[in-house]
C-alpha positions as CSV (number, residue, x, y, z in Angstrom):
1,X,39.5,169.2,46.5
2,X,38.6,170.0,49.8
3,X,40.8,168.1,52.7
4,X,40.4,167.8,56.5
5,X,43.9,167.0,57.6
6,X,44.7,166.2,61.7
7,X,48.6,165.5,62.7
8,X,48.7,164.8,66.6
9,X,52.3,163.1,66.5
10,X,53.6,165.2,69.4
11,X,53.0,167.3,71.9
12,X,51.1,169.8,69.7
13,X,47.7,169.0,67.7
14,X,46.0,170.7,65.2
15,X,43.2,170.4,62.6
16,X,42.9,172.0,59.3
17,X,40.5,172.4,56.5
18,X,42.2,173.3,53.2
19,X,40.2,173.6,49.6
20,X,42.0,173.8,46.4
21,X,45.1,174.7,48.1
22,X,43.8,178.2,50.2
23,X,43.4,177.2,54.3
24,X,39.7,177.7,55.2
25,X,40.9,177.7,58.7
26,X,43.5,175.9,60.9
27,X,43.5,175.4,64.8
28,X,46.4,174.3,66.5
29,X,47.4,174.0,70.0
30,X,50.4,173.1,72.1
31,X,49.6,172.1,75.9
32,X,49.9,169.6,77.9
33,X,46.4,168.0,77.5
34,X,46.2,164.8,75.6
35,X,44.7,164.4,72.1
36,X,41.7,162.4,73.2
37,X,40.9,166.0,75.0
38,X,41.2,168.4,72.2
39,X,41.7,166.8,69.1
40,X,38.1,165.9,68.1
41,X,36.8,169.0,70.3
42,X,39.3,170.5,67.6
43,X,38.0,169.5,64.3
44,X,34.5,169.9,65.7
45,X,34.8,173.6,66.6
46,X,36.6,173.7,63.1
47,X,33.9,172.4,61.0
48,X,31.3,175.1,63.0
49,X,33.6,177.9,62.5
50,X,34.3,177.2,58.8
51,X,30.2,176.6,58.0
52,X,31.3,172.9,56.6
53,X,29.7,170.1,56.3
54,X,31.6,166.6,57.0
55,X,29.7,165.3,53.7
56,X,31.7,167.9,51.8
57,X,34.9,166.7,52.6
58,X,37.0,164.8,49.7
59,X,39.7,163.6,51.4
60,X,40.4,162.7,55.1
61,X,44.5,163.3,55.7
62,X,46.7,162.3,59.1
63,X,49.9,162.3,60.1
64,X,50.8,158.5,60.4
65,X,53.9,158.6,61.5
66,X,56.4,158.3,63.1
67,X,56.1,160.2,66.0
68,X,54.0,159.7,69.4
69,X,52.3,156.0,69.6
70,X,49.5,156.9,71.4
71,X,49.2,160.6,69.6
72,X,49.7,158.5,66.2
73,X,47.4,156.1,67.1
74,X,44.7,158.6,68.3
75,X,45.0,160.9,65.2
76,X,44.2,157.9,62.9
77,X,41.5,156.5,64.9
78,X,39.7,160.2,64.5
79,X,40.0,160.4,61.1
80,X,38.8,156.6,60.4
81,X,35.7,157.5,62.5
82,X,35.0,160.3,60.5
83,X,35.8,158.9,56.8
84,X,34.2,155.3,57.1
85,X,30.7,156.6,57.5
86,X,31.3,158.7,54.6
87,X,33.3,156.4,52.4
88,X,35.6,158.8,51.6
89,X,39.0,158.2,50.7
90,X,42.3,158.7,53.1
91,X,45.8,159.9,53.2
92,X,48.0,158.8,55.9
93,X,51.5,161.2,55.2
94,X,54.8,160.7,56.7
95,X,55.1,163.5,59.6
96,X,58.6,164.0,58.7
97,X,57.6,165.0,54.9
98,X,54.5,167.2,56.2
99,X,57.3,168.9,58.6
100,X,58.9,169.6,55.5
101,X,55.8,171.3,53.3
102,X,56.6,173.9,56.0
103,X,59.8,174.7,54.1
104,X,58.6,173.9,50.6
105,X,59.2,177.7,50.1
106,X,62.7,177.9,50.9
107,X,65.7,177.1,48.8
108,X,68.3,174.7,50.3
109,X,68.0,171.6,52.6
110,X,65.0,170.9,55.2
111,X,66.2,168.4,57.3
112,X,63.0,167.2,59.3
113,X,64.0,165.8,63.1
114,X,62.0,164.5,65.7
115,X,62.7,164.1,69.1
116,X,62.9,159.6,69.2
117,X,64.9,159.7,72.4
118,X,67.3,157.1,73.6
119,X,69.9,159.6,72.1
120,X,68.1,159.6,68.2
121,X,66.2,161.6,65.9
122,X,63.4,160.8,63.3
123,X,64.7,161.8,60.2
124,X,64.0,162.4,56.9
125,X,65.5,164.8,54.4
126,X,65.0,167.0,51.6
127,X,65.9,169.4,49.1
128,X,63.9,172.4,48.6
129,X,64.2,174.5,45.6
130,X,62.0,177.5,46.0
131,X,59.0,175.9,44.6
132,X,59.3,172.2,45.6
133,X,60.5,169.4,47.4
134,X,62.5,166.2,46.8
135,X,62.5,163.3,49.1
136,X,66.9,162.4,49.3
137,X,66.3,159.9,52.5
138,X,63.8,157.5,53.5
139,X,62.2,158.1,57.2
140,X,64.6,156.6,59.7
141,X,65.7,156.6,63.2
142,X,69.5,157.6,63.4
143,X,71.7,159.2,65.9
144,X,72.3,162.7,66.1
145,X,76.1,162.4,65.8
146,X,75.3,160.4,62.7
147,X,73.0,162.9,61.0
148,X,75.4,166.0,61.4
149,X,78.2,164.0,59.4
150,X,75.8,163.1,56.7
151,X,74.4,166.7,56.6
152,X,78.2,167.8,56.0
153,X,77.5,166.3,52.3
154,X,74.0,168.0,51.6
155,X,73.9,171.9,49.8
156,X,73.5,174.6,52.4
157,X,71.8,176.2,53.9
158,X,70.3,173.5,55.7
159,X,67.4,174.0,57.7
160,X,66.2,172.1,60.5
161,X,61.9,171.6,61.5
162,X,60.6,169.6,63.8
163,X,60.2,169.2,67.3
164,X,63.4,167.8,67.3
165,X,64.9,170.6,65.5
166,X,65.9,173.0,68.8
167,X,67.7,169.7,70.2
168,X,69.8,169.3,66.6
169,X,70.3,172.9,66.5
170,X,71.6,173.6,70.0
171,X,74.4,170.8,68.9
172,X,77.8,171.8,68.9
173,X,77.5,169.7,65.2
174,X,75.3,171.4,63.9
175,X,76.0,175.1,64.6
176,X,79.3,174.0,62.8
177,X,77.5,173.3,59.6
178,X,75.8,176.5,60.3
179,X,72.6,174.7,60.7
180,X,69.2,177.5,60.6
181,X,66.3,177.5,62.4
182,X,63.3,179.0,60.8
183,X,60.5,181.2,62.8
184,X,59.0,179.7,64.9
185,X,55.4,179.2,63.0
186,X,57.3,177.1,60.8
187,X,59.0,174.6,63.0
188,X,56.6,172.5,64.1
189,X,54.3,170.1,62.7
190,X,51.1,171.8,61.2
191,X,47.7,170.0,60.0
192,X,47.7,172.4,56.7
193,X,51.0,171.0,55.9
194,X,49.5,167.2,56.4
195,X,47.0,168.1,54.1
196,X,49.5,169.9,51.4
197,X,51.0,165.9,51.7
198,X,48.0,164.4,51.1
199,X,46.9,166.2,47.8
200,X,50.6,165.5,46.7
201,X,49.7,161.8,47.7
202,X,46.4,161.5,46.1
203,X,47.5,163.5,42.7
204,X,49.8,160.4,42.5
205,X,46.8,158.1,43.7
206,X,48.3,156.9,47.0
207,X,45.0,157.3,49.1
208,X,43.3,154.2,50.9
209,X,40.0,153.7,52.5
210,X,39.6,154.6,56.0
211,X,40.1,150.3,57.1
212,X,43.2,150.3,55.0
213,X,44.7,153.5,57.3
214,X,47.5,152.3,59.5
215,X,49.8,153.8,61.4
216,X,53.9,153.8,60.6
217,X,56.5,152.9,63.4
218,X,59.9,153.1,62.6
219,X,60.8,151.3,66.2
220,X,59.0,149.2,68.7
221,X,57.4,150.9,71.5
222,X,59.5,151.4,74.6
223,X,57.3,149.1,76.6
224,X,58.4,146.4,74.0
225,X,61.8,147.0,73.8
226,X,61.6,146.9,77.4
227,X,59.9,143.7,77.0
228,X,62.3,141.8,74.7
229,X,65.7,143.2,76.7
230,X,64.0,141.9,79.8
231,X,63.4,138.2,78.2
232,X,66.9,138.3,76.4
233,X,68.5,138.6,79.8
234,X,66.3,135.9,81.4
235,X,67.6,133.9,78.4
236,X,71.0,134.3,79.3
237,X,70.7,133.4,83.3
């Protein structure tokens, strides 16, 4: 199966194209342009330098969240572009469980955080034996505070990933559980871990067509929550 797999749920983007499990190639960038700059530029440039043909792809993967509305939003908008003229099937994958494919290698916990602001993570965590992983939380928003005293219960060592992993690590909390980082290439989210998610996804049939593709918020936007506070208190005058 070959997969083209795009995660733009932060700061960094990158595009992958990965057959029968070996990456064909991978670019990846972290500045501060936005995705509607580079991320179709990306895959572009990636198809070219690979020698593939869009027609050859099987499956069409994307990070769908949580993470970055408008990143989010952008990635999944690329990817229906590209798959609905094909008719070709799609994967959207949690970000927190393609975070954790980085780790799939390791033995002990991956503990996936994302930076949510407004004092909480995005969360979701795993055990990793050495050869696998194994979903042990839903994807939720939770404090940091809260997520070191849950981690107090999980086997060590426990690794955080993520581009909220330097925030949870840099916690007096979590250096107390003895917390790890891993190197840097692994940390942050990656397009060939979307697509090792998606060919878990579709070996259990979980893909959609590209008009079924949505993206998944664990929280309202900030300019809605702003929205409802604001008419709560004109409620209340």
């Amino acid at each position: 199966m070959m997969i083209l797999a795009v995660d733009s749920s932060a700061v960094a983007a990158s595009a992958a194209i990965v057959s029968s499990g070996k990456i064909t190639g991978e670019f990846y960038i972290n500045t501060r342009l936005t995705h509607s700059q580079t991320l179709m530029p990306m895959i572009h440039d990636l198809l070219v330098c690979t020698q593939t043909d869009i027609k050859d792809i099987d499956l069409f993967a994307v990070s769908s969240g949580p993470g970055s509305f408008t990143g989010i939003r952008i990635g999944i908008a690329s990817v229906k572009g590209l798959a609905f003229p094909l008719g070709k099937p799609c994967a959207g994958v949690s970000t927190l469980e393609a975070i954790a494919y980085n780790l799939e290698h390791m033995e002990g916990t991956v503990c996936a955080v994302m930076d949510a602001r407004c004092g909480q993570v995005y969360n979701a965590v795993f055990s990793a034996d050495g050869k696998k992983l194994q979903r042990l939380t839903p994807d939720r928003a939770i404090s940091v505070e809260e997520l070191s005293r849950e981690c107090e219960k999980y086997a060590k060592p426990i690794f955080l990933a993520g581009d909220g992993a330097k925030l949870c690590y840099n916690d007096i909390r979590f250096k107390a559980l003895g917390a790890a980082l891993p190197p840097e290439p692994l940390i942050y989210q990656r397009a060939c871990s979307v697509a090792q998610a998606a060919e878990h996804a579709a070996a259990e049939g979980k893909t959609v067509p590209s008009a079924d593709l949505m993206p998944v918020y664990l929280r309202p936007a900030q300019a809605q929550r702003a929205l409802k506070n604001k008419l709560s208190e004109g409620k209340k005058l």
